[in-house]
BADREN-620421 format. One record per atom (N, C-alpha, C): residue number from 1; residue in three letters; atom name; z, x, y. Coordinates in nm, 3 decimals, always signed. Example, Ala and Ser with C-alpha at 12.3 -4.5 7.8 and 13.67 -1.06 7.14 Angstrom:
@ketor 1 | marba ALA | mitor N | Z +0.780 | X +1.319 | Y -0.569
@ketor 1 | marba ALA | mitor CA | Z +0.780 | X +1.230 | Y -0.450
@ketor 1 | marba ALA | mitor C | Z +0.780 | X +1.320 | Y -0.330
@ketor 2 | marba SER | mitor N | Z +0.708 | X +1.285 | Y -0.225
@ketor 2 | marba SER | mitor CA | Z +0.714 | X +1.367 | Y -0.106
@ketor 2 | marba SER | mitor C | Z +0.787 | X +1.290 | Y +0.003
//
This chain:
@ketor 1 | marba UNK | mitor N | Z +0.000 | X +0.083 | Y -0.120
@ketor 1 | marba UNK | mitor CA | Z +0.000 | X +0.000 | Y +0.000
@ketor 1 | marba UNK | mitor C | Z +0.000 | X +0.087 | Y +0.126
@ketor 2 | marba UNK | mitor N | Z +0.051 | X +0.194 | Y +0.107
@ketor 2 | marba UNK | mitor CA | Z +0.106 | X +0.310 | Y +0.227
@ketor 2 | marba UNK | mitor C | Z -0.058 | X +0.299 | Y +0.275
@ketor 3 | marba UNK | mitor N | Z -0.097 | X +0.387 | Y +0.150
@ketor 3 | marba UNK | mitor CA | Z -0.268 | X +0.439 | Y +0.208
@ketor 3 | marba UNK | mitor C | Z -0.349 | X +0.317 | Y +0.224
@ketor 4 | marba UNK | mitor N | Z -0.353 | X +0.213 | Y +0.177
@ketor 4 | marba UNK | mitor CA | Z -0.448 | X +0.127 | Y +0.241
@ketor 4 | marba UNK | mitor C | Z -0.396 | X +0.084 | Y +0.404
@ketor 5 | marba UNK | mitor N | Z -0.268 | X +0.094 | Y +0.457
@ketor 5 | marba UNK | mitor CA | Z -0.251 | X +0.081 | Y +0.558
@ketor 5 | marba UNK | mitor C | Z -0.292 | X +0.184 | Y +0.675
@ketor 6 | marba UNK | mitor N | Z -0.254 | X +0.303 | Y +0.580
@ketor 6 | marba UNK | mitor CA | Z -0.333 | X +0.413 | Y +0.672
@ketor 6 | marba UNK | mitor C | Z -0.446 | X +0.397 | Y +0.749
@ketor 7 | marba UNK | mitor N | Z -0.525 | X +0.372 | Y +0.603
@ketor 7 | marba UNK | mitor CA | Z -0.690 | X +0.315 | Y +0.642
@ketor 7 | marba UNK | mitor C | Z -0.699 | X +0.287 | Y +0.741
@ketor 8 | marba UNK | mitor N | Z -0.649 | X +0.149 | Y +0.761
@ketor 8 | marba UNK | mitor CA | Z -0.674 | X +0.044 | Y +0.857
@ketor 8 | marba UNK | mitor C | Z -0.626 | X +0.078 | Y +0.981
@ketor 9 | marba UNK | mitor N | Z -0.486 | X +0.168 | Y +1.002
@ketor 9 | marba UNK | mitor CA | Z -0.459 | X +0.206 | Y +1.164
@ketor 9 | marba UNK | mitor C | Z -0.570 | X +0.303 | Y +1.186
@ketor 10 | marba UNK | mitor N | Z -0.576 | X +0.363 | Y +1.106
@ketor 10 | marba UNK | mitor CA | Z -0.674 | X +0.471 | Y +1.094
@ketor 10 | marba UNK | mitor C | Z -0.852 | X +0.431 | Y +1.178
@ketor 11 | marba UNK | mitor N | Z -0.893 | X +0.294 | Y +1.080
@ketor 11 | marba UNK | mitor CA | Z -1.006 | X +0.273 | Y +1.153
@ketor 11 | marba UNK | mitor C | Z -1.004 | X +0.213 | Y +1.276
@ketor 12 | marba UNK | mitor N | Z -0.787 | X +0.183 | Y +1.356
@ketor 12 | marba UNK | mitor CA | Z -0.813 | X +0.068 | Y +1.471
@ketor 12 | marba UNK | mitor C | Z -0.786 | X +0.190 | Y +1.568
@ketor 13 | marba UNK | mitor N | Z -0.801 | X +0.317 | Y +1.519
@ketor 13 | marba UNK | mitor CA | Z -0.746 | X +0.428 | Y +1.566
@ketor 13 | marba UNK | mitor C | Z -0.584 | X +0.444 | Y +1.629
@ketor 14 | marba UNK | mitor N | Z -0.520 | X +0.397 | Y +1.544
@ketor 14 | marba UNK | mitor CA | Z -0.400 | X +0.394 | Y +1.592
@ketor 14 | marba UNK | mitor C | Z -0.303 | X +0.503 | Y +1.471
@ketor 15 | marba UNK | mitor N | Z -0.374 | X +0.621 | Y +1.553
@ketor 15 | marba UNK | mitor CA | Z -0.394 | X +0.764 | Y +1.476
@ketor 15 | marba UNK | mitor C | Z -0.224 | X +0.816 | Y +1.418
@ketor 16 | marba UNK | mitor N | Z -0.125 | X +0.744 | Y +1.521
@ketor 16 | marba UNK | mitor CA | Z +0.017 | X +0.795 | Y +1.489
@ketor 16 | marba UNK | mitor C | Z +0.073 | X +0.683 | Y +1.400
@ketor 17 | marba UNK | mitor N | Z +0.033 | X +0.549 | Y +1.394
@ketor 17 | marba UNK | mitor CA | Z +0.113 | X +0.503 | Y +1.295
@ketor 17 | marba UNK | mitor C | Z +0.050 | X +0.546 | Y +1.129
@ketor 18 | marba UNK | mitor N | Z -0.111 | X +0.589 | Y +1.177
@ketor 18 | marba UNK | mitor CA | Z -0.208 | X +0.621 | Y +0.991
@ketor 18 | marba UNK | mitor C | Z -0.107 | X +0.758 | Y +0.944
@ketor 19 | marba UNK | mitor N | Z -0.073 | X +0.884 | Y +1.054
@ketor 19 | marba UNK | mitor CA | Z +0.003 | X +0.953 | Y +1.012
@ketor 19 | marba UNK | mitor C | Z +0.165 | X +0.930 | Y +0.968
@ketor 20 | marba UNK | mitor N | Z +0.203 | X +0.833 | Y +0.994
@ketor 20 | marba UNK | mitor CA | Z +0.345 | X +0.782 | Y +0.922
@ketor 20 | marba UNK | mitor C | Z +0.300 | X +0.734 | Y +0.807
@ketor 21 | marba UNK | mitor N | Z +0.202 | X +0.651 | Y +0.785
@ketor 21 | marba UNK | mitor CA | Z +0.188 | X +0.606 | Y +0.633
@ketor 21 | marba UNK | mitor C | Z +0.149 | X +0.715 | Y +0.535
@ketor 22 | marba UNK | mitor N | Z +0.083 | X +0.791 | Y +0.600
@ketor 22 | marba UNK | mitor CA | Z +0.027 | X +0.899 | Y +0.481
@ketor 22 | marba UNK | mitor C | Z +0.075 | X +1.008 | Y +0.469
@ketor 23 | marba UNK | mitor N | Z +0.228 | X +1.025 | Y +0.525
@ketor 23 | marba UNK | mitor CA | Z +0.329 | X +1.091 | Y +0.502
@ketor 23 | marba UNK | mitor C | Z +0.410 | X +1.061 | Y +0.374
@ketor 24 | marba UNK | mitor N | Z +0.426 | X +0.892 | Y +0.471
@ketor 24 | marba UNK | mitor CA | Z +0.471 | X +0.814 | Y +0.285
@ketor 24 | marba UNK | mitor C | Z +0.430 | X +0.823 | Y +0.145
@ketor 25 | marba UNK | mitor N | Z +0.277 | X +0.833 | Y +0.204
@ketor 25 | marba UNK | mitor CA | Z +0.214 | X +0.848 | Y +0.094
@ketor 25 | marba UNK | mitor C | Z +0.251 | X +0.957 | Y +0.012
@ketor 26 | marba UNK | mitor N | Z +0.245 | X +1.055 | Y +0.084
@ketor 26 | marba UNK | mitor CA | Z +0.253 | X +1.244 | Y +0.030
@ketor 26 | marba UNK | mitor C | Z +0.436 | X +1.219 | Y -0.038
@ketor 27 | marba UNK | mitor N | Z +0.479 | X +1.160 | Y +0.059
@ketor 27 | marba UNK | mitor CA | Z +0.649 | X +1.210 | Y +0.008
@ketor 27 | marba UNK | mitor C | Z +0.668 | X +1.136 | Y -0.136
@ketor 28 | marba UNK | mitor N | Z +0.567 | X +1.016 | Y -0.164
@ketor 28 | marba UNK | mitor CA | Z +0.574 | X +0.957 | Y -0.280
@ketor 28 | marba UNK | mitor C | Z +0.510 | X +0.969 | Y -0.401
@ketor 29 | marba UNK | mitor N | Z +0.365 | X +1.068 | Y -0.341
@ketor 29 | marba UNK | mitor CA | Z +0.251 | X +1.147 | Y -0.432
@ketor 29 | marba UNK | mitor C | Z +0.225 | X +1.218 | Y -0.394
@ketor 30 | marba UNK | mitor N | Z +0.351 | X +1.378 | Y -0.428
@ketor 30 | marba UNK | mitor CA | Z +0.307 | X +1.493 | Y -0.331
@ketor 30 | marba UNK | mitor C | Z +0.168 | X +1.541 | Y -0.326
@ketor 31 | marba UNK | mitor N | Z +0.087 | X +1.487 | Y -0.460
@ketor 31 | marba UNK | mitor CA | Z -0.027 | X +1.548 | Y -0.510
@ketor 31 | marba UNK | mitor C | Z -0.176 | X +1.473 | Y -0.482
@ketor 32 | marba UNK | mitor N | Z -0.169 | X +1.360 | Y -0.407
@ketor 32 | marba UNK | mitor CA | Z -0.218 | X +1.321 | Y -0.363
@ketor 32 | marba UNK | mitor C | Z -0.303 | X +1.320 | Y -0.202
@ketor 33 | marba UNK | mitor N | Z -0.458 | X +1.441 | Y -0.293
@ketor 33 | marba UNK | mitor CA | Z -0.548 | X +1.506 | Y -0.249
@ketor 33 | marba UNK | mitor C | Z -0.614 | X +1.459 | Y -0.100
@ketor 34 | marba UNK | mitor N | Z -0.688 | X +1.305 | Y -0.159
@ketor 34 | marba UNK | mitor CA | Z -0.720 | X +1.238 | Y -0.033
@ketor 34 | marba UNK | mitor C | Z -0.603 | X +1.175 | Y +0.073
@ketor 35 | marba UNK | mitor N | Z -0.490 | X +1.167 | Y +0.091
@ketor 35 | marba UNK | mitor CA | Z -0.358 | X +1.161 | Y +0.159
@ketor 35 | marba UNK | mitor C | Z -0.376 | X +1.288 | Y +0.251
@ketor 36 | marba UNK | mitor N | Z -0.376 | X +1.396 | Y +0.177
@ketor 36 | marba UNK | mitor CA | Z -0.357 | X +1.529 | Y +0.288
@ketor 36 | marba UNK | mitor C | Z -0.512 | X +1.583 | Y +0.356
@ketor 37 | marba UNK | mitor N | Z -0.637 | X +1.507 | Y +0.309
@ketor 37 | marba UNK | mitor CA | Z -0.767 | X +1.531 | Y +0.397
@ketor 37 | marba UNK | mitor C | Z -0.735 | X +1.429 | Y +0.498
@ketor 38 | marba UNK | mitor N | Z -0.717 | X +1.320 | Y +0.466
@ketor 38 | marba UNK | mitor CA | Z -0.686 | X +1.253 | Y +0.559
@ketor 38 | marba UNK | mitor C | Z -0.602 | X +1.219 | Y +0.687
@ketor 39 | marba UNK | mitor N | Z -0.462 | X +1.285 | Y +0.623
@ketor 39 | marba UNK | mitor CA | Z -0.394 | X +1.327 | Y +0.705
@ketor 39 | marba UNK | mitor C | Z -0.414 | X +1.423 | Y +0.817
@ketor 40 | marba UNK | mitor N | Z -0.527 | X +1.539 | Y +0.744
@ketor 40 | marba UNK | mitor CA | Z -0.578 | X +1.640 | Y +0.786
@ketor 40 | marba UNK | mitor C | Z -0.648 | X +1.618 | Y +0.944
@ketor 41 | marba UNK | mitor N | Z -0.715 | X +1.521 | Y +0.923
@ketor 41 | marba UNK | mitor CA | Z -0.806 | X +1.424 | Y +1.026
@ketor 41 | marba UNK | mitor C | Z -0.722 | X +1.424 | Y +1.101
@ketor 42 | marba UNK | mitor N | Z -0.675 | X +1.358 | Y +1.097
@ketor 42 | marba UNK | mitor CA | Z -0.622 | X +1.278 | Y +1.181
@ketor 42 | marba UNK | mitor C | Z -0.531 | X +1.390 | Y +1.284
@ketor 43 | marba UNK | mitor N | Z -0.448 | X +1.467 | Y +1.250
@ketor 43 | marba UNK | mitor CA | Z -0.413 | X +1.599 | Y +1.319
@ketor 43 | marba UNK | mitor C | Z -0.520 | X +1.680 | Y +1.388
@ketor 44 | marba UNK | mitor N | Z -0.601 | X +1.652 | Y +1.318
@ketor 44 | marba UNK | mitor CA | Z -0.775 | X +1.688 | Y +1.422
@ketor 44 | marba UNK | mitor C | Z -0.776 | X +1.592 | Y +1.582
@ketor 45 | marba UNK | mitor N | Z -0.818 | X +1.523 | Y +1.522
@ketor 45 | marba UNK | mitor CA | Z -0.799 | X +1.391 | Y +1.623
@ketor 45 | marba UNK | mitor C | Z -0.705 | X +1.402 | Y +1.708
@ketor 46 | marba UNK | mitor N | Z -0.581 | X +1.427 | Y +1.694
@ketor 46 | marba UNK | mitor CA | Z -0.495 | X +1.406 | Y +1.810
@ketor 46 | marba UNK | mitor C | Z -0.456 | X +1.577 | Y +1.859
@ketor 47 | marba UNK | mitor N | Z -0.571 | X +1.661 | Y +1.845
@ketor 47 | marba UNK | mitor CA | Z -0.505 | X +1.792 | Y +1.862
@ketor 47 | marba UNK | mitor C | Z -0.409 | X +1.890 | Y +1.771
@ketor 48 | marba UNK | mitor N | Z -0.373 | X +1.826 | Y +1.672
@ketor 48 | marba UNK | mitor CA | Z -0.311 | X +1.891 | Y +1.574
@ketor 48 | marba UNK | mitor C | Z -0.340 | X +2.023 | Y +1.515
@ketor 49 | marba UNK | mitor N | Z -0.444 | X +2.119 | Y +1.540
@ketor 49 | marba UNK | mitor CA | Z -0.552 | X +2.204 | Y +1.448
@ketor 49 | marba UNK | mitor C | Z -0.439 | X +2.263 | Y +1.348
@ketor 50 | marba UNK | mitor N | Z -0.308 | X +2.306 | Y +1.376
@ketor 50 | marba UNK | mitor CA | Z -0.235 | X +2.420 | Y +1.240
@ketor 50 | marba UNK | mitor C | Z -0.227 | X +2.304 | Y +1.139
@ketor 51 | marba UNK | mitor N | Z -0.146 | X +2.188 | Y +1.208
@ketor 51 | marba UNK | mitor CA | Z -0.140 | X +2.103 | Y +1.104
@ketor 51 | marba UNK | mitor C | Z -0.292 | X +2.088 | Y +0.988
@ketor 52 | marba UNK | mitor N | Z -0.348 | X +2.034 | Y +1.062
@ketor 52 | marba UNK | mitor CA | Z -0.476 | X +1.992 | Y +1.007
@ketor 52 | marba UNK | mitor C | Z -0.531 | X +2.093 | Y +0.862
@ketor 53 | marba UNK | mitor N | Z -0.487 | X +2.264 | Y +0.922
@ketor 53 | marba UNK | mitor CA | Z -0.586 | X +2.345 | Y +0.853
@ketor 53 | marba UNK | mitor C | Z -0.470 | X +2.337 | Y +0.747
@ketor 54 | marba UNK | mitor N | Z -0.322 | X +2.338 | Y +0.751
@ketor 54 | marba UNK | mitor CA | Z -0.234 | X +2.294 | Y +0.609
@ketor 54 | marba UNK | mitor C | Z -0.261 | X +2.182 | Y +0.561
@ketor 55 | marba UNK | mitor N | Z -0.286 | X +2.125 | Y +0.607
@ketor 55 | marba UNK | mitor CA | Z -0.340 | X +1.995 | Y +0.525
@ketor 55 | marba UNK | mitor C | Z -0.440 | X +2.026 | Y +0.394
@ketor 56 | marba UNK | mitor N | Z -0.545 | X +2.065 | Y +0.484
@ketor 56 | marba UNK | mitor CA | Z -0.628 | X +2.096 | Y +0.460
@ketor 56 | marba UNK | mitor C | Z -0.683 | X +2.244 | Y +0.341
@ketor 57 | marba UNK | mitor N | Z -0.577 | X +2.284 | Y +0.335
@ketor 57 | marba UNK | mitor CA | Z -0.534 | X +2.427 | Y +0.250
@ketor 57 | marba UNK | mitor C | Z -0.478 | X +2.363 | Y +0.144
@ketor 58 | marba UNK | mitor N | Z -0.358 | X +2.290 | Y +0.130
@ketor 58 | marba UNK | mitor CA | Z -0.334 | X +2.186 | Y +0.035
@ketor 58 | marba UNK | mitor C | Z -0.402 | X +2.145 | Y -0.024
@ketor 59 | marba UNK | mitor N | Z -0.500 | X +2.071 | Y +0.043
@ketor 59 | marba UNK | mitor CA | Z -0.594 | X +1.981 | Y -0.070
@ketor 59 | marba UNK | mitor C | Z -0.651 | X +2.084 | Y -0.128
@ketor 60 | marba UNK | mitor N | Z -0.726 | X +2.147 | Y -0.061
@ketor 60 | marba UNK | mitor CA | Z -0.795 | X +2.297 | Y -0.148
@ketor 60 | marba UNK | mitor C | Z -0.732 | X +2.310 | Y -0.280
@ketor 61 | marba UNK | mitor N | Z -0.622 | X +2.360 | Y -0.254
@ketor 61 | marba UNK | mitor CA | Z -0.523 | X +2.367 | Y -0.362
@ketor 61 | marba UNK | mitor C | Z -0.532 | X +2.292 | Y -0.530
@ketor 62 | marba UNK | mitor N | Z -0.549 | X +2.184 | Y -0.433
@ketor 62 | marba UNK | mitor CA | Z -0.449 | X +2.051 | Y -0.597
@ketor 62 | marba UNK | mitor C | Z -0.589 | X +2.001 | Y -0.596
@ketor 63 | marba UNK | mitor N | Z -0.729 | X +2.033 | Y -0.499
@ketor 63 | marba UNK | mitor CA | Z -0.839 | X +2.021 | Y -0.551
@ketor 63 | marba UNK | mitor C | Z -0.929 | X +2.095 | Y -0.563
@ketor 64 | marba UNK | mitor N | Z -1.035 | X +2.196 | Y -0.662
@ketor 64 | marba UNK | mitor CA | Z -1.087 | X +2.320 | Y -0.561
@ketor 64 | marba UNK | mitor C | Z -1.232 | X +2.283 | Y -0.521
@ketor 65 | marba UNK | mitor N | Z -1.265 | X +2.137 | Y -0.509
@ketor 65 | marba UNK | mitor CA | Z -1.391 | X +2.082 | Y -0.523
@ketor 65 | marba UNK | mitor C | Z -1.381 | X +2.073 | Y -0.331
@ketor 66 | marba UNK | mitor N | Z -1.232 | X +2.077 | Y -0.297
@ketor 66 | marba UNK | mitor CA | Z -1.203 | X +2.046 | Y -0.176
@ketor 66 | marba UNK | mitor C | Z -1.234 | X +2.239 | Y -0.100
@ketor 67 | marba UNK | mitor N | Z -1.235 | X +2.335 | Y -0.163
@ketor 67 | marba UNK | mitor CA | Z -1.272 | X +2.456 | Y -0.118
@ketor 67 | marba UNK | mitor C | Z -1.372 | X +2.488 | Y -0.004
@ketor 68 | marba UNK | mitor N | Z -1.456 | X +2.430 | Y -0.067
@ketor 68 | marba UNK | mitor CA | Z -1.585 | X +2.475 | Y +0.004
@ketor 68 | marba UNK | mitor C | Z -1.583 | X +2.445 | Y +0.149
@ketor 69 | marba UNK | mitor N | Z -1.546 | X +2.317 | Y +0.107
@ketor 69 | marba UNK | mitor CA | Z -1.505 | X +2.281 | Y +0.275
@ketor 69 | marba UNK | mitor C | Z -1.418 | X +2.278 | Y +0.372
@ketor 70 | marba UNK | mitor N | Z -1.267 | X +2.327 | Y +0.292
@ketor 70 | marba UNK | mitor CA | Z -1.177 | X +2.425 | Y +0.402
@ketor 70 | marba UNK | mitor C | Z -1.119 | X +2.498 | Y +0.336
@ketor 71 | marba UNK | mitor N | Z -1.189 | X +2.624 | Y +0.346
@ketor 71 | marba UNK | mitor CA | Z -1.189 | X +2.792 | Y +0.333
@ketor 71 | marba UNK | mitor C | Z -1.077 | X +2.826 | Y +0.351
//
């Protein structure tokens, strides 16, 4: 439910409440790949870049299909 809510602040761009849900998400499925690209975004979006590139190193991680595209 977390991440489908994300989604949705996400597409009304209501960029700080998508990052509370997909925190939830992570604290409840640390391993949950698309949670931390997404999250990733969204720290893009509001200026975030360190955040973003841990995010983003993470997923790499627990995915390596996610590599290619953050190095």
């Amino acid at each position: 439910a977390y991440y489908l809510r994300a989604h949705a602040y996400k597409l009304s761009r209501q960029y700080q409440q998508a990052i509370v849900d997909f925190n939830s998400v992570i604290k409840l499925e640390p391993n949950h790949v698309d949670a931390y690209v997404n999250r990733g975004l969204l720290y893009m979006l509001t200026g975030e870049r360190p955040k973003a590139e841990k995010d983003w190193k993470k997923a790499s991680r627990l995915n390596p299909k996610y590599a290619e595209l953050f190095p």
